[in-house]
N, C-alpha and C positions, 0 to 999 in steps of 0.2 A: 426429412421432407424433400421434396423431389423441387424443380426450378420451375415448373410448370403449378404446383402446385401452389407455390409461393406466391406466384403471381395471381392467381384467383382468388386467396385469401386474405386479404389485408390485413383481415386483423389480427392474423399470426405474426403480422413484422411488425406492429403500432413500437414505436417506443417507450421506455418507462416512463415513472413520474421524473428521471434524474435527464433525463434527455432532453422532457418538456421544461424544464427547470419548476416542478413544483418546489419551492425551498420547505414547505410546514411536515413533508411526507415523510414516512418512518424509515423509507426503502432511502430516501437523500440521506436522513441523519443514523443510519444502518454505515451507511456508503462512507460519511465521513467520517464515522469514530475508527472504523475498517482500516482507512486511508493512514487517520492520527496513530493507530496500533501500530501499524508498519513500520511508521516513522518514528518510534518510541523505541519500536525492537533495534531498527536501524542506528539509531546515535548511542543504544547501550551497548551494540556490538562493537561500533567504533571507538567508545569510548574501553572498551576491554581490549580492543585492539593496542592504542595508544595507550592504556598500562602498561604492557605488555612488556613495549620496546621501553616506556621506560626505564621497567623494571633490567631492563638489560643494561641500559644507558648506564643507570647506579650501580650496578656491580661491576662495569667495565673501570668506572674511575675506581673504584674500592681496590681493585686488582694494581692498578697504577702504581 
């Protein structure tokens, strides 16, 4: 879309229902399970992270 055209058509830029804050819309409860996934993937990554070294930590004293 071009800057000029943007501006004659409004209602190509209206924002969502997540913008307007409809909270009941499918596209908000879309947006937050999306949001909670991420954040699921994220602490099981950290969490295999922090195995990780432990598992180093127990073999470092085992070698002692």
């Amino acid at each position: 879309m071009l800057p000029a055209d943007l501006m004659t058509s409004a209602s190509r830029v209206l924002g969502c229902s997540v913008c307007y804050g409809a909270a009941d819309s499918p596209l908000t409860a879309g947006l937050n399970m999306g949001i909670l996934s991420m954040l699921a993937i994220l602490v099981f990554v950290l969490a295999l992270f922090a195995r990780f070294f432990w598992a180093f930590r127990k073999r470092a004293k085992e070698l002692v």
